[in-house]
C-alpha positions in Angstrom: -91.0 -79.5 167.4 -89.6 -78.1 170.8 -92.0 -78.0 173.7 -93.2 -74.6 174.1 -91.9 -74.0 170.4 -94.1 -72.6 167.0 -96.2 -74.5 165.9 -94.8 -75.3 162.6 -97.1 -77.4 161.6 -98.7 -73.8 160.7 -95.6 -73.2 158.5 -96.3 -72.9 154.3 -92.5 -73.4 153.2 -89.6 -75.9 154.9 -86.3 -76.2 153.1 -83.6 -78.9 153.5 -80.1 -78.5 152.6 -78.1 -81.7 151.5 -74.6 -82.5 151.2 -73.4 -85.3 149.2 -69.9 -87.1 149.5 -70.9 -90.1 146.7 -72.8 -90.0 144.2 -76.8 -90.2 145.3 -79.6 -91.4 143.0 -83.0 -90.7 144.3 -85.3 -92.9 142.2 -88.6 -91.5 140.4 -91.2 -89.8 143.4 -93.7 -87.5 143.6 -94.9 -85.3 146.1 -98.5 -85.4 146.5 -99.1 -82.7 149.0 -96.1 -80.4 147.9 -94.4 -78.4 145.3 -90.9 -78.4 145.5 -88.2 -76.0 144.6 -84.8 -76.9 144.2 -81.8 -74.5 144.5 -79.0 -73.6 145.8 -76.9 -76.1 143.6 -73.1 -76.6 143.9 -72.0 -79.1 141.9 -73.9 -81.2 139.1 -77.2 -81.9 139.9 -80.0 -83.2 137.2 -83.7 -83.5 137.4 -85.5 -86.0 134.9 -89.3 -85.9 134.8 -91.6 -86.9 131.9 -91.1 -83.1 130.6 -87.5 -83.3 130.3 -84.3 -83.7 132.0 -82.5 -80.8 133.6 -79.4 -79.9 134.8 -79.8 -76.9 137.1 -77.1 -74.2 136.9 -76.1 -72.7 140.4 -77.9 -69.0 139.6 -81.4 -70.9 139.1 -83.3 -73.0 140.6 -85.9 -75.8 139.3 -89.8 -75.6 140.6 -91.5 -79.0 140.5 -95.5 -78.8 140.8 -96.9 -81.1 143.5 -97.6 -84.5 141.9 -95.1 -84.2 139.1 -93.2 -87.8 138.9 -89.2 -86.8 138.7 -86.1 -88.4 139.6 -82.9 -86.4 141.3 -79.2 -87.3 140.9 -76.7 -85.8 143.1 -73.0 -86.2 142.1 -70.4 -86.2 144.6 -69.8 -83.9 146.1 -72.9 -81.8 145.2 -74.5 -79.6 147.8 -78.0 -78.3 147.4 -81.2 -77.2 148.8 -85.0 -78.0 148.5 -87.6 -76.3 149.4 -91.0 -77.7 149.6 -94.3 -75.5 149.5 -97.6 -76.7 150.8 -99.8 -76.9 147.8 -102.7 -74.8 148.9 -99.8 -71.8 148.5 -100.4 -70.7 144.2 -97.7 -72.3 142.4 -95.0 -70.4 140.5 -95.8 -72.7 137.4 -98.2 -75.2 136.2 -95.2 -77.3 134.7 -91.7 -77.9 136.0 -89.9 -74.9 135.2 -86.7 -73.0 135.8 -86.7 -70.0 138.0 -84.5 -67.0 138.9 -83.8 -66.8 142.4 -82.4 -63.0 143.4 -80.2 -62.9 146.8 -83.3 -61.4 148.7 -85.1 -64.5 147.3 -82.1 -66.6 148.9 -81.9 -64.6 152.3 -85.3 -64.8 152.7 -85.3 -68.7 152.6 -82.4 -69.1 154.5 -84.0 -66.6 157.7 -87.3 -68.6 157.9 -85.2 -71.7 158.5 -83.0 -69.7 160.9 -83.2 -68.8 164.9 -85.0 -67.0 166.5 -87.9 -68.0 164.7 -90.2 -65.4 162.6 -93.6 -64.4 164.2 -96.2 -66.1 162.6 -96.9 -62.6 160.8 -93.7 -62.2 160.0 -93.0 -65.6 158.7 -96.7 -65.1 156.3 -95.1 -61.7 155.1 -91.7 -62.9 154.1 -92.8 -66.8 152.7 -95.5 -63.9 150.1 -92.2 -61.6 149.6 -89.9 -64.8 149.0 -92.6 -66.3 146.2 -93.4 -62.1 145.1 -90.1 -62.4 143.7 -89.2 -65.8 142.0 -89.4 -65.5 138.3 -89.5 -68.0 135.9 -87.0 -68.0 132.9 -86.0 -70.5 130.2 -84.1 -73.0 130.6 -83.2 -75.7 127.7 -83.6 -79.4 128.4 -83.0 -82.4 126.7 -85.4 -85.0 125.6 -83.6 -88.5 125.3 -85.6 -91.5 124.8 -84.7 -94.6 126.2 -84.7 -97.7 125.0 -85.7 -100.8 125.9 -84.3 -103.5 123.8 -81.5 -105.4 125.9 -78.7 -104.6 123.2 -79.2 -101.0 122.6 -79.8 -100.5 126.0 -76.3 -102.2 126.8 -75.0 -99.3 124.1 -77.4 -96.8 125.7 -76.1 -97.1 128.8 -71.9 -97.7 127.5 -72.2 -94.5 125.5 -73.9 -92.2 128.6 -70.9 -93.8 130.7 -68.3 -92.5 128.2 -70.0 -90.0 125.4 -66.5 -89.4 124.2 -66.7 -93.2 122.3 -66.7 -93.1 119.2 -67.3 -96.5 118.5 -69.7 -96.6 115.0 -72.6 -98.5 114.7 -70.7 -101.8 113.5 -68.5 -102.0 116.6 -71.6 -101.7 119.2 -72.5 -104.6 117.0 -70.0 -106.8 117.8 -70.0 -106.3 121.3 -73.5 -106.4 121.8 -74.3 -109.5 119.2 -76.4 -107.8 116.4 -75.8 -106.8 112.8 -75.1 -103.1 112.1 -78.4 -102.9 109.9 -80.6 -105.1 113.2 -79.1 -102.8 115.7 -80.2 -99.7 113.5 -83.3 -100.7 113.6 -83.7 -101.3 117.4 -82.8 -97.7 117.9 -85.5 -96.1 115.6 -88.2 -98.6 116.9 -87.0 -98.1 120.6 -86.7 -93.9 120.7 -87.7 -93.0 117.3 -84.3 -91.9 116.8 -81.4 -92.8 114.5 -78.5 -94.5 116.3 -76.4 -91.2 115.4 -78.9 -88.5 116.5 -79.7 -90.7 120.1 -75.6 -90.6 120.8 -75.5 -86.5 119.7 -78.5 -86.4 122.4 -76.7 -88.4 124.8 -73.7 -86.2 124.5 -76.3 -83.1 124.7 -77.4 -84.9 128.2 -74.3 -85.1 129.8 -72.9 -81.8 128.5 -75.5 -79.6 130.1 -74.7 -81.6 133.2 -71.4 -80.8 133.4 -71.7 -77.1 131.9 -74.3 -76.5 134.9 -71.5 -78.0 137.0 -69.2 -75.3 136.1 -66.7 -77.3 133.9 -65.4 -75.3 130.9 -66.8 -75.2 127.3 -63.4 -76.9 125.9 -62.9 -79.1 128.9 -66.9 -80.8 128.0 -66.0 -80.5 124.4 -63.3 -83.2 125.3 -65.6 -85.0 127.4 -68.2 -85.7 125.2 -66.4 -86.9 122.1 -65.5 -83.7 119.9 -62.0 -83.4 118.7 -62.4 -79.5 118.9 -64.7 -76.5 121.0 -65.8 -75.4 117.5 -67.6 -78.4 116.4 -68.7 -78.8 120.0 -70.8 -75.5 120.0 -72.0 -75.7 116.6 -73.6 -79.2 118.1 -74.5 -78.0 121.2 -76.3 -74.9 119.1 -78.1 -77.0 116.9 -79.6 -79.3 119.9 -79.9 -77.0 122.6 -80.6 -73.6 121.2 -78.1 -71.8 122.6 -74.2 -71.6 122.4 -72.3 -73.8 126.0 -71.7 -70.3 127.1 -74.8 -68.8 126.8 -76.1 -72.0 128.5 -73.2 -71.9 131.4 -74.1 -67.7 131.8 -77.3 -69.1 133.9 -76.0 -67.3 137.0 -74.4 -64.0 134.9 -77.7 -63.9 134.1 -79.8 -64.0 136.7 -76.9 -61.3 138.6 -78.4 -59.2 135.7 -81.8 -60.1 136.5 -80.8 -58.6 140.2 -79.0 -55.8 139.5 -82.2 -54.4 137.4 -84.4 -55.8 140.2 -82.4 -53.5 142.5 -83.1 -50.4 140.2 -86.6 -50.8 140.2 -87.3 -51.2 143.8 -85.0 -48.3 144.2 -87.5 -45.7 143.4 -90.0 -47.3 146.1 -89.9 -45.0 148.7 
């Protein structure tokens, strides 16, 4: 703080914008004192908490309850903001949840970080306008166990690295020194998953990551191991809910979401 400056101490809401140029791993925290919103996102950045992991599409953002353990990965190039609440401020949600963020939501952030600084009356009135507005939506996540056996997580880890391998169950065998039928086993014990259904949810993973990112439906398709966009979105249906463009629509939606947001406040005279 500036001599002679606020006193933001006083202040219920401080974001922070980051920038990545290489890839960042921030590993699992929690914030005992805060909630934190995160927003703003250009690029692909994912969320994992015990709820489920997250890949946040740029028209949303993710709200994270104060003392909710979760763990942030930035790719490069990524650029984002958080924005952390003091917890004596209500929070949006009891859980970690998706939220639609309208431009007045986003202008209103960005001014009470901005010069000359609010009045302290001021500041209250927009920080309750800024929360007034936030709305939260659905948003689908993926649940993948991990496991914790050295050789299938040695395959784990291969096939998140590369979900287009197709490598069956025998191969990961051989390269990791167990029989098709031990390995098999492994997997169900470890995530209560079959080895197939564990590599269709690592694909899942890594799909909405890149779909959030802005990569095209047929472009992930290839990423992930299907040999067409078809088969990709009948998969992507069946796991997620939702068709990859549905999923990727995040921010046509939430332009909806504003446009109707306009027309009601329009009749407020």
């Amino acid at each position: 703080m500036s001599q002679g400056g606020p006193d933001r101490s006083e202040w219920r809401i401080g974001t922070n914008e980051f920038t990545v140029p290489h890839r960042v791993e921030w590993e699992p925290h929690a914030h005992a004192t805060y909630h934190e919103l995160v927003w703003g996102c250009k690029g692909a950045l994912t969320v994992e908490t015990d709820e489920g992991y997250f890949a946040i599409p740029s028209g949303l953002g993710l709200w994270i309850p104060a003392g909710v353990r979760h763990r942030v990965v930035a790719a490069a190039g990524t650029a984002f903001r958080c924005t952390f609440v003091v917890v004596e401020v209500t929070a949006v949600a009891p859980t970690v949840t998706a939220v639609f963020l309208p431009e007045v939501v986003r202008a209103v952030l960005e001014r009470l970080e901005a010069n000359p600084v609010l009045a302290a009356a001021s500041r209250i009135h927009a920080e309750e306008l800024a929360f007034d507005l936030l709305e939260p939506v659905e948003i689908a996540t993926v649940d993948l166990p991990f496991p914790s056996d050295g050789r299938t997580r040695a395959v784990a880890e291969a096939i998140l690295a590369d979900p287009a391998d197709n490598r069956a169950i025998d191969e990961w065998g051989r390269v990791v020194g167990s029989s098709p039928r031990n390995l098999s086993r492994l997997f169900s014990a470890d995530t209560g998953l079959s080895f197939a259904q564990w590599r269709t949810r690592a694909r899942m993973r890594r799909a909405v990551e890149w779909l959030a990112a802005g990569q095209s439906v047929s472009g992930v398709a290839r990423r992930v191991g299907y040999a067409t966009p078809s088969a990709f979105v009948q998969a992507f249906r069946r796991e997620i809910g939702l068709t990859p463009g549905e999923f990727a629509s995040g921010h046509d939606r939430g332009q909806d979401k504003l446009a109707s947001l306009r027309h009601s406040l329009s009749g407020l005279r």
